[in-house]
N, CA, C and O atoms as a DFTB+ gen file, in Angstrom:
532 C
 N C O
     1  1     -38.912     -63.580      -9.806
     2  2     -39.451     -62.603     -10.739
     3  2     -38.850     -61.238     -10.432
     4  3     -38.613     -60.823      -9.298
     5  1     -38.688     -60.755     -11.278
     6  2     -38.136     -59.258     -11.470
     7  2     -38.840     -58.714     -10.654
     8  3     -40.022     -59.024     -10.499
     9  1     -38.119     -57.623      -9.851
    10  2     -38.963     -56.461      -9.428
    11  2     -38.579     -54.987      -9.321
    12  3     -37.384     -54.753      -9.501
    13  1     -39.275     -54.087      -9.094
    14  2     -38.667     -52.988      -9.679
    15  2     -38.834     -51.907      -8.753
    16  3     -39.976     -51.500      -8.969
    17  1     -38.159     -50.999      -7.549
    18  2     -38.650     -50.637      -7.140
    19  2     -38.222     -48.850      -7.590
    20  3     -37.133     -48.488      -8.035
    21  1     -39.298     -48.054      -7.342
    22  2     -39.002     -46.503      -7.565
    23  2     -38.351     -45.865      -6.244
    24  3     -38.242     -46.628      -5.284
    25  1     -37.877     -44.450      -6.092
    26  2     -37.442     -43.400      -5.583
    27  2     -37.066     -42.302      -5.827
    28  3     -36.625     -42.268      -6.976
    29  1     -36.985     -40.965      -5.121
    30  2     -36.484     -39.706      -5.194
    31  2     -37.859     -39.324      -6.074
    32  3     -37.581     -39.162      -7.263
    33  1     -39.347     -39.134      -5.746
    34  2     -39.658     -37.973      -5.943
    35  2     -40.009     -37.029      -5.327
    36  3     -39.287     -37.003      -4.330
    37  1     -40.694     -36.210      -5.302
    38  2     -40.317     -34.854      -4.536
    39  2     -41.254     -33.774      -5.066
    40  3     -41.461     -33.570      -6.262
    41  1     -41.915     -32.962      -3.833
    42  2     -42.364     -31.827      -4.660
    43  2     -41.220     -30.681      -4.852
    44  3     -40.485     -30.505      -3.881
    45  1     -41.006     -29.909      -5.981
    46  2     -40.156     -28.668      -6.227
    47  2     -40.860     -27.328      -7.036
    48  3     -41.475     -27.337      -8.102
    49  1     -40.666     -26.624      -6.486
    50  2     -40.715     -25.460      -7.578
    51  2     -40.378     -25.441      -9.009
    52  3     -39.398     -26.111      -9.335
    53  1     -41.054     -24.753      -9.986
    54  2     -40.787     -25.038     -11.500
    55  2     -39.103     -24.186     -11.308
    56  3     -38.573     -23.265     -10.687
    57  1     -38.791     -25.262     -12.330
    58  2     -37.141     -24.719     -12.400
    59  2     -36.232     -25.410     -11.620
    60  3     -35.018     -25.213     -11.592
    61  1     -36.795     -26.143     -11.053
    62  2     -36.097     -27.335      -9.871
    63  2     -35.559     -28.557     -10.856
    64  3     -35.863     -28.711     -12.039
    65  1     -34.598     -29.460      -9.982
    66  2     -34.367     -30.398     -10.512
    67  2     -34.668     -31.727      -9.678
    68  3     -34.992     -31.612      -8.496
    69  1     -34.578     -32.836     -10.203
    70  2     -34.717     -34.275      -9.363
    71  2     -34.307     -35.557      -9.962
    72  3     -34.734     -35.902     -11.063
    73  1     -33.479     -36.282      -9.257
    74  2     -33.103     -37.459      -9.557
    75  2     -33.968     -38.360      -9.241
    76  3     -34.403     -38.389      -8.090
    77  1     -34.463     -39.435     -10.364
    78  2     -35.283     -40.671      -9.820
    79  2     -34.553     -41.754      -9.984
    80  3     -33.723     -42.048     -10.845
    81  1     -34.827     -42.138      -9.353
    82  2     -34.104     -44.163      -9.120
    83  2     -34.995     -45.041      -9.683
    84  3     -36.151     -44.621      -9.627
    85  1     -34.836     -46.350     -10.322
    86  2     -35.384     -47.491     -10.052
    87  2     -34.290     -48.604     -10.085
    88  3     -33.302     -48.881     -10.766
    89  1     -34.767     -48.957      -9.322
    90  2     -33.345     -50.318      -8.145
    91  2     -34.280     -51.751      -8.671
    92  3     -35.464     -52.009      -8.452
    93  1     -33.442     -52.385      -9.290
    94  2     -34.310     -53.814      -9.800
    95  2     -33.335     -54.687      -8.883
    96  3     -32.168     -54.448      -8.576
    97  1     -34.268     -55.928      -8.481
    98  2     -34.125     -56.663      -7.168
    99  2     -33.488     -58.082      -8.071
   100  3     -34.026     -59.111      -7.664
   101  1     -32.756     -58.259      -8.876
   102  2     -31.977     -59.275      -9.256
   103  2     -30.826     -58.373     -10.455
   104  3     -31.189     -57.198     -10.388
   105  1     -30.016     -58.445     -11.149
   106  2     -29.007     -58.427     -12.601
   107  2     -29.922     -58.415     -13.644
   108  3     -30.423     -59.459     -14.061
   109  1     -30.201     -57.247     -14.132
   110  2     -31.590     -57.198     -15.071
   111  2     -30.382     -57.754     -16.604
   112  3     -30.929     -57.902     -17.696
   113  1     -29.866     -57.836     -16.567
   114  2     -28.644     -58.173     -17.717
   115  2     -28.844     -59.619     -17.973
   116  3     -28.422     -60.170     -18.990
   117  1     -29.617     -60.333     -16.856
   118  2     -29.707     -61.992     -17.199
   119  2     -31.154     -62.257     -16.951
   120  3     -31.478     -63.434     -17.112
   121  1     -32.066     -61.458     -16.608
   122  2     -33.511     -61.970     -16.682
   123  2     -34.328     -62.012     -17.793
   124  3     -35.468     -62.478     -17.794
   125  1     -33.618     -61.415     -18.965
   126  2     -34.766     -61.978     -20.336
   127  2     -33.636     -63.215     -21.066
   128  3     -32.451     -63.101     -20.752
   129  1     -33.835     -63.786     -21.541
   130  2     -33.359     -64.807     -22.245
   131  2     -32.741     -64.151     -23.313
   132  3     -31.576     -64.480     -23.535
   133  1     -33.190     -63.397     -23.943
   134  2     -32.248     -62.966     -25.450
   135  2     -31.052     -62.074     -24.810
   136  3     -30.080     -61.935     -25.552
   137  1     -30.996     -61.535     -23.709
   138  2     -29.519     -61.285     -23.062
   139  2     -29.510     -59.796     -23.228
   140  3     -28.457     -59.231     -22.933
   141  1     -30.739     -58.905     -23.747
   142  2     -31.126     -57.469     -23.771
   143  2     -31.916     -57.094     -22.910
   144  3     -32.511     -58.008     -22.340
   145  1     -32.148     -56.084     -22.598
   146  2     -33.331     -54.969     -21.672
   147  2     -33.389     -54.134     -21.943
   148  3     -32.354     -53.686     -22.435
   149  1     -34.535     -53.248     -21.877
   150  2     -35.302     -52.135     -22.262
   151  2     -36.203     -51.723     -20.537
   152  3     -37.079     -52.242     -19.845
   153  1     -35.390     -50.598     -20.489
   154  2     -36.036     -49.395     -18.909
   155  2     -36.545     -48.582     -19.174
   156  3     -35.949     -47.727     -19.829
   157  1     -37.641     -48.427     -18.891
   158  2     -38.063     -46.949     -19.333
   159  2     -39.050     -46.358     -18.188
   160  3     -39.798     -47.040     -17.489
   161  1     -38.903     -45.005     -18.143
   162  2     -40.128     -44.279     -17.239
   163  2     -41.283     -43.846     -17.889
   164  3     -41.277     -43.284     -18.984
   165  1     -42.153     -44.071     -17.307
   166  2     -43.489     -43.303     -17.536
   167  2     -44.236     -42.274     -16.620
   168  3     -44.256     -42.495     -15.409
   169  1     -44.587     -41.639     -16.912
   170  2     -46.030     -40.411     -16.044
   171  2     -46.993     -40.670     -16.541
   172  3     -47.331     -40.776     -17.720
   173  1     -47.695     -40.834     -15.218
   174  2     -49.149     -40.523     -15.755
   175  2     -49.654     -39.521     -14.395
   176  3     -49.349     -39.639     -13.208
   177  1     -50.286     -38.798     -14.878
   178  2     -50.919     -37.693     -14.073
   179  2     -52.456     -38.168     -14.044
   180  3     -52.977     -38.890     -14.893
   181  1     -53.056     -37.648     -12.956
   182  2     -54.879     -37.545     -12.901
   183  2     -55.477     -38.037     -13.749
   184  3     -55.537     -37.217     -14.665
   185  1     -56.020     -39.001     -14.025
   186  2     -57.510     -38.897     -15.088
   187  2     -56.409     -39.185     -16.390
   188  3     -57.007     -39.318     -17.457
   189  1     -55.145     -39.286     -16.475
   190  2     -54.693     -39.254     -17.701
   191  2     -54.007     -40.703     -18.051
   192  3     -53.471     -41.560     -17.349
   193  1     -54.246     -40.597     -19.342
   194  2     -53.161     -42.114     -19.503
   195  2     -52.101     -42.263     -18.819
   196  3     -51.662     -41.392     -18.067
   197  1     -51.415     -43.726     -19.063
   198  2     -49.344     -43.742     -18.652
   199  2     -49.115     -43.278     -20.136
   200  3     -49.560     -43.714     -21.198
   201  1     -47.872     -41.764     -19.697
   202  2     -46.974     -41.671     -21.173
   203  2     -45.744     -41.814     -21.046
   204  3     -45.133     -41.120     -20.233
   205  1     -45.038     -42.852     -21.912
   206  2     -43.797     -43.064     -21.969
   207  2     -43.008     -41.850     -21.891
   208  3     -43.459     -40.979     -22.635
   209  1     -41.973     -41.501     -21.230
   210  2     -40.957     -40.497     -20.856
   211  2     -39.580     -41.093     -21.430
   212  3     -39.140     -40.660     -22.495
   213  1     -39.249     -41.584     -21.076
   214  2     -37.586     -42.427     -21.500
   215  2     -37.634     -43.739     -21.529
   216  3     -38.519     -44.451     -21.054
   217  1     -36.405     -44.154     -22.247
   218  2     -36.367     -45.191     -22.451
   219  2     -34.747     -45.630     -22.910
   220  3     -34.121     -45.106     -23.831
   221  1     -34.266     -46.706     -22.029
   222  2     -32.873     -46.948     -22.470
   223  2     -32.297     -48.561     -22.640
   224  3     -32.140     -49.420     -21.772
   225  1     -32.114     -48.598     -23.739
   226  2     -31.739     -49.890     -24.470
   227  2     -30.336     -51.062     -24.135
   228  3     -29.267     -50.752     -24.660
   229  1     -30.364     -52.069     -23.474
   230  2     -28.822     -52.650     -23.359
   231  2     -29.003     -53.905     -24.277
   232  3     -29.794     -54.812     -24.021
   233  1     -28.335     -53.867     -25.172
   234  2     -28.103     -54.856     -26.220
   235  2     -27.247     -56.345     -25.497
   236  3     -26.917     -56.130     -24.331
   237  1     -26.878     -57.709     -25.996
   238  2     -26.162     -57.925     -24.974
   239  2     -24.736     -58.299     -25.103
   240  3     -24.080     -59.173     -24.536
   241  1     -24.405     -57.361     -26.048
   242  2     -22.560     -57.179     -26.111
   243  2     -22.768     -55.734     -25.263
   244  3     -21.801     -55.017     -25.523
   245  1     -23.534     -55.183     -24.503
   246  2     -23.440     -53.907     -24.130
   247  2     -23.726     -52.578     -24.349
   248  3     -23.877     -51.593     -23.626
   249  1     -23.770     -52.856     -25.824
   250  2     -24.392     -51.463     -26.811
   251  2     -25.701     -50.939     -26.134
   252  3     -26.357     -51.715     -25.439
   253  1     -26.085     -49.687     -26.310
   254  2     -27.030     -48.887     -25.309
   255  2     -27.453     -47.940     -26.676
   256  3     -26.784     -47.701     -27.681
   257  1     -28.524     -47.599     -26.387
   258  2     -29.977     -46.208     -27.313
   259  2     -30.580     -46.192     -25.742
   260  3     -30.744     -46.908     -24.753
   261  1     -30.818     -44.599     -26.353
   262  2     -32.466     -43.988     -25.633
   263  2     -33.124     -43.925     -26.523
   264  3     -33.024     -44.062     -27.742
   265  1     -34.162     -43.598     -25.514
   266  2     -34.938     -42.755     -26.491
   267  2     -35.900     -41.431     -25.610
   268  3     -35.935     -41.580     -24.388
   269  1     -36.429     -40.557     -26.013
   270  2     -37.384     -39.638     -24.714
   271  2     -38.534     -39.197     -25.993
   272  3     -38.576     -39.279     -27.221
   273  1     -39.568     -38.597     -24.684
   274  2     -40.816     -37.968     -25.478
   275  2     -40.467     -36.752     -25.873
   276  3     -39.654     -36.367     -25.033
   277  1     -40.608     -35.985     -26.617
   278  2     -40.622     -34.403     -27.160
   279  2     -40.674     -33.475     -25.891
   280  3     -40.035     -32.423     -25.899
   281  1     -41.218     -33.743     -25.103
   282  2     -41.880     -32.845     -24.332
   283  2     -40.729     -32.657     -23.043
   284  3     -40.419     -31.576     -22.541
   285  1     -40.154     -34.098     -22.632
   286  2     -38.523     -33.621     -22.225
   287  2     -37.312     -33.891     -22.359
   288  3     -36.383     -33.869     -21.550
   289  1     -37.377     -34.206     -23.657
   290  2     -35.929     -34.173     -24.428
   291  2     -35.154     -32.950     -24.469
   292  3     -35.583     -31.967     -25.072
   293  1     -33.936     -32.944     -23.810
   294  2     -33.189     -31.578     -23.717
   295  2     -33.665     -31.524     -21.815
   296  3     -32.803     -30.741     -21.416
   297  1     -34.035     -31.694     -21.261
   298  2     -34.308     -31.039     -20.049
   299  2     -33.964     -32.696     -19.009
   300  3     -33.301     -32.644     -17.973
   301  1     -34.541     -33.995     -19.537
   302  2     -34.451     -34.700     -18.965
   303  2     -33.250     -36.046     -19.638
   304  3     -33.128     -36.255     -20.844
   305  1     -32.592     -36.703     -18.713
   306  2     -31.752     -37.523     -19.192
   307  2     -31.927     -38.967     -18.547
   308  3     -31.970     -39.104     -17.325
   309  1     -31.998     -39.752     -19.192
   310  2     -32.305     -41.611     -18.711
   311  2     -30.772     -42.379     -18.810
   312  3     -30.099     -42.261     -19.833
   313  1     -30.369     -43.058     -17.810
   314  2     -29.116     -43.546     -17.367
   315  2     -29.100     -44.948     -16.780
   316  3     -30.065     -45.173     -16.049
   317  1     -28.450     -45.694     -16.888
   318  2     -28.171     -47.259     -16.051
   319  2     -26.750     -47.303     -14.852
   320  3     -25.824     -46.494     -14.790
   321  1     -26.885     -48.016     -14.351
   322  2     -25.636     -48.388     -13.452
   323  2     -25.780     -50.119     -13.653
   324  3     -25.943     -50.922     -12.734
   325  1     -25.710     -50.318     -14.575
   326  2     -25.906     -52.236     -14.645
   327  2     -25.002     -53.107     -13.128
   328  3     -25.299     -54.196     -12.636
   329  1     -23.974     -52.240     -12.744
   330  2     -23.016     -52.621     -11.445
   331  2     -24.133     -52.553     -10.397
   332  3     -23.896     -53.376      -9.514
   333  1     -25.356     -51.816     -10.156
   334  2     -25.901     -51.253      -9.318
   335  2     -27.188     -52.073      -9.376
   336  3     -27.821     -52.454      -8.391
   337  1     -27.535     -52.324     -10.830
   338  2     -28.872     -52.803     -10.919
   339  2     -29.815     -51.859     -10.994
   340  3     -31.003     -52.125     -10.812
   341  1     -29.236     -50.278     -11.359
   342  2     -30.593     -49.216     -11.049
   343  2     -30.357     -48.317     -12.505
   344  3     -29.303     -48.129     -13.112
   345  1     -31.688     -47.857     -12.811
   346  2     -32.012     -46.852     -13.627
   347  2     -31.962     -45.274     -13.239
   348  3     -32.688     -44.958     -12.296
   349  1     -31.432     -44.564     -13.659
   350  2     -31.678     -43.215     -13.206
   351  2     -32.626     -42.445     -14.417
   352  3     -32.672     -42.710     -15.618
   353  1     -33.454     -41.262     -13.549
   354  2     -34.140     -39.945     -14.424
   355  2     -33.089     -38.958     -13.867
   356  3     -32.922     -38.946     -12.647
   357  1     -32.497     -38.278     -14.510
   358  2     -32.291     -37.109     -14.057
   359  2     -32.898     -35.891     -14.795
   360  3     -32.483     -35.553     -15.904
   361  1     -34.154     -35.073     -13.978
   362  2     -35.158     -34.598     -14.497
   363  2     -34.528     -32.822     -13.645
   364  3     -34.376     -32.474     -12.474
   365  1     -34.306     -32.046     -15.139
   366  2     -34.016     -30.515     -14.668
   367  2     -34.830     -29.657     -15.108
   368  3     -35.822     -30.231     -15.556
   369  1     -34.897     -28.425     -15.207
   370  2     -36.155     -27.375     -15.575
   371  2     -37.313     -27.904     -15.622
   372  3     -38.091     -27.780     -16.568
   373  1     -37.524     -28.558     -14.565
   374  2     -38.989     -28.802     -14.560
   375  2     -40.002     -27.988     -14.187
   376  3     -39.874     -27.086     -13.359
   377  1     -41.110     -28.289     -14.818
   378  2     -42.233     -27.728     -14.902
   379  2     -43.317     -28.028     -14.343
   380  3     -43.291     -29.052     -13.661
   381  1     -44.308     -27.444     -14.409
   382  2     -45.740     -27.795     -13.300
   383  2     -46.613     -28.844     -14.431
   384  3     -47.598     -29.502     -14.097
   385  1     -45.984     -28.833     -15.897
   386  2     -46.909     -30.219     -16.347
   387  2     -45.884     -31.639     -16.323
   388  3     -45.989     -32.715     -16.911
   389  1     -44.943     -31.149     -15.442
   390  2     -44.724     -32.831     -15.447
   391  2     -44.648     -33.253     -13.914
   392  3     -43.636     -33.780     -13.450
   393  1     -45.661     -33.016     -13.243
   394  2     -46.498     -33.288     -12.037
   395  2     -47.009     -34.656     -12.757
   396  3     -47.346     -34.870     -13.922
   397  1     -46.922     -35.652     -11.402
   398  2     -47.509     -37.141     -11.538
   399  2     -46.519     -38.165     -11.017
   400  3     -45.398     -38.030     -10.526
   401  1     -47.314     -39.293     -11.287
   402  2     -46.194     -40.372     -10.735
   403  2     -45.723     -41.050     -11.220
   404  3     -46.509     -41.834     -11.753
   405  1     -44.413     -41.328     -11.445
   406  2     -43.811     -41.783     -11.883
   407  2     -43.086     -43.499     -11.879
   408  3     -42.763     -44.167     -10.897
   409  1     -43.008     -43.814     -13.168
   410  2     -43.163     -45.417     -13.132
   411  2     -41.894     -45.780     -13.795
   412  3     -41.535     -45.084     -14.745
   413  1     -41.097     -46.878     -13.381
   414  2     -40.052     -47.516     -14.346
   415  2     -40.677     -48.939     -14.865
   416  3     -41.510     -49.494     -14.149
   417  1     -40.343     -49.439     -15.908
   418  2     -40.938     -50.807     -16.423
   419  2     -39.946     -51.459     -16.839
   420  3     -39.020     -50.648     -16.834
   421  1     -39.382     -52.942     -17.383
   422  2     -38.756     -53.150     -18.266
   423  2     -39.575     -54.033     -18.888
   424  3     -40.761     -54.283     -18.674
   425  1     -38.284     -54.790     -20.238
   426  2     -38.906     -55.928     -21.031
   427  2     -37.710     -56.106     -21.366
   428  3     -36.712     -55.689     -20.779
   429  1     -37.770     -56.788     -22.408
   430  2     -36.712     -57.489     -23.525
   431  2     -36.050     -56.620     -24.216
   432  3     -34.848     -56.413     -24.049
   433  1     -36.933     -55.896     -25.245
   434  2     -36.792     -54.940     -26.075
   435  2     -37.495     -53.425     -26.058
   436  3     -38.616     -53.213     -25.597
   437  1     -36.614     -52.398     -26.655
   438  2     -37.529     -51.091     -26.964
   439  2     -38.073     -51.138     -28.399
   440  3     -39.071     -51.793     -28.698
   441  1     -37.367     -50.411     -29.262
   442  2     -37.793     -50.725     -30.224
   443  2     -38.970     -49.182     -30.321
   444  3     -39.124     -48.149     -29.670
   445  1     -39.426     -49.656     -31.215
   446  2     -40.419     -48.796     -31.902
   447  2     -41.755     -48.398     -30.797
   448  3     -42.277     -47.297     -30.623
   449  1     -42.085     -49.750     -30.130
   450  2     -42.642     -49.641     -28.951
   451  2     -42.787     -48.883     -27.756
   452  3     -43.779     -48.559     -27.102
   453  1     -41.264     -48.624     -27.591
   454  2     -40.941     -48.663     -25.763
   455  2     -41.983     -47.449     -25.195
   456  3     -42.154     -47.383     -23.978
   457  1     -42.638     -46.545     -26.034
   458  2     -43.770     -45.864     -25.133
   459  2     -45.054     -46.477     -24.840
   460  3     -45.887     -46.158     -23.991
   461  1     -45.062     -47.298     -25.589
   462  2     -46.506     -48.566     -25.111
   463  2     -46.488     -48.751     -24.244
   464  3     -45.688     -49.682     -24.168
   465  1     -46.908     -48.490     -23.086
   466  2     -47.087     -48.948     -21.523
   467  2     -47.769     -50.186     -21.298
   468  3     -47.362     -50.939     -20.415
   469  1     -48.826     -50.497     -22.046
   470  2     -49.295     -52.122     -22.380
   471  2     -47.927     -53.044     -23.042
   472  3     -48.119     -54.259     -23.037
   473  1     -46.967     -52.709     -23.442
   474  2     -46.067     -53.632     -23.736
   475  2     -45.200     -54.344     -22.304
   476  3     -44.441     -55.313     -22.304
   477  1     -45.499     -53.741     -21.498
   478  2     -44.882     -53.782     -20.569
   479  2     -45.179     -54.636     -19.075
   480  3     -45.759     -54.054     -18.159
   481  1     -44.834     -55.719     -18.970
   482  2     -45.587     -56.891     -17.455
   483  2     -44.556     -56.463     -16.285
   484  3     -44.553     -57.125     -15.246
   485  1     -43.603     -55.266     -16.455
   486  2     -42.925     -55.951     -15.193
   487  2     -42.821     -54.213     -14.649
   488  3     -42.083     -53.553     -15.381
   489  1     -43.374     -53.527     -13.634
   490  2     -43.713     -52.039     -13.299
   491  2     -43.157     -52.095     -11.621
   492  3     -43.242     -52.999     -10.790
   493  1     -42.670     -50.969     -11.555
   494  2     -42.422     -50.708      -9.734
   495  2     -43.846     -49.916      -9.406
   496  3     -44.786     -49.658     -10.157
   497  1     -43.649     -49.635      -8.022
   498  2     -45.033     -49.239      -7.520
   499  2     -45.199     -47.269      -7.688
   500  3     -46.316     -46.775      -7.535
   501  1     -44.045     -46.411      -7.983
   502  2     -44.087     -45.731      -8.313
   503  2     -43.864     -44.592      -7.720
   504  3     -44.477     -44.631      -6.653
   505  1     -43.094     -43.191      -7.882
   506  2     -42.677     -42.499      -7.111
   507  2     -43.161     -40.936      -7.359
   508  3     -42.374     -40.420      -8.153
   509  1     -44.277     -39.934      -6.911
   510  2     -44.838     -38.854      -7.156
   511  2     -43.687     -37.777      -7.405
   512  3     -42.650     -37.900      -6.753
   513  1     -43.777     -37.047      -8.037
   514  2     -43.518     -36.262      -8.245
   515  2     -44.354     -34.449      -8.822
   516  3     -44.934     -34.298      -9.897
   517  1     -44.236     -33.767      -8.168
   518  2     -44.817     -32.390      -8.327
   519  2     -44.010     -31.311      -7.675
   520  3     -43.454     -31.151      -6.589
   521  1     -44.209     -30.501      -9.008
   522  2     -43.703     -29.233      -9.427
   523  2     -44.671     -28.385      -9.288
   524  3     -45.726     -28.862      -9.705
   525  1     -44.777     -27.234      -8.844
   526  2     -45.314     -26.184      -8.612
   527  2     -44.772     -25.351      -9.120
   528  3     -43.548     -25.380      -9.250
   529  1     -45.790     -24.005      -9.718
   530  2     -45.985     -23.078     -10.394
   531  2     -45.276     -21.597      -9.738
   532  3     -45.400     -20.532     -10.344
């Protein structure tokens, strides 16, 4: 079974930047049957739901989509190394509301979905992150 593990968070000052990892423990390119995957991060902070953050699509001739939430589109960027088996965040001008911890998931597909965090069975254990004011 798939597994997914997180890294690189960090507390920083607002205006800081941070790279996150998630390192999947087999060739995520051959663990769904239709021959696609869908990565995506989530935050969830305190008391608050999981909200989808990014999300990045591998079709399986290779073709790739994101997608991100409003809130850090332009500031944050979602990346693969399929050679590597890992997902990257690369998260810049950050801010003191995107304090929390941070989750990678996959599935099959994104789609219209990929911020549904209930769409999602396969989660790493998760990597904090906080920004200060």
């Amino acid at each position: 079974q798939l597994q997914l593990v997180e890294s690189g968070g960090d507390s920083v000052p607002a205006g800081g930047s941070l790279r996150l990892s998630c390192a999947a423990s087999a060739d995520i390119r051959h663990t769904y049957t239709s021959g696609t995957h869908c990565l995506a991060w989530f935050r969830q902070a305190p008391g608050e739901e999981r909200e989808g953050i990014a999300a990045i699509y591998t079709g399986a001739s290779g073709t790739s989509n994101v997608w991100y939430t409003n809130s850090v589109r332009g500031r944050f960027t979602i990346s693969q190394d399929n050679n590597k088996n890992t997902a990257f965040l690369q998260m810049d001008n950050l801010k003191p509301e995107d304090t929390g911890m941070y989750f990678c998931a996959s599935k099959s597909l994104c789609g219209l979905t990929w911020a549904d965090y209930t769409r999602y069975k396969t989660w790493g254990q998760g990597t904090q992150v906080t920004v200060s004011s």
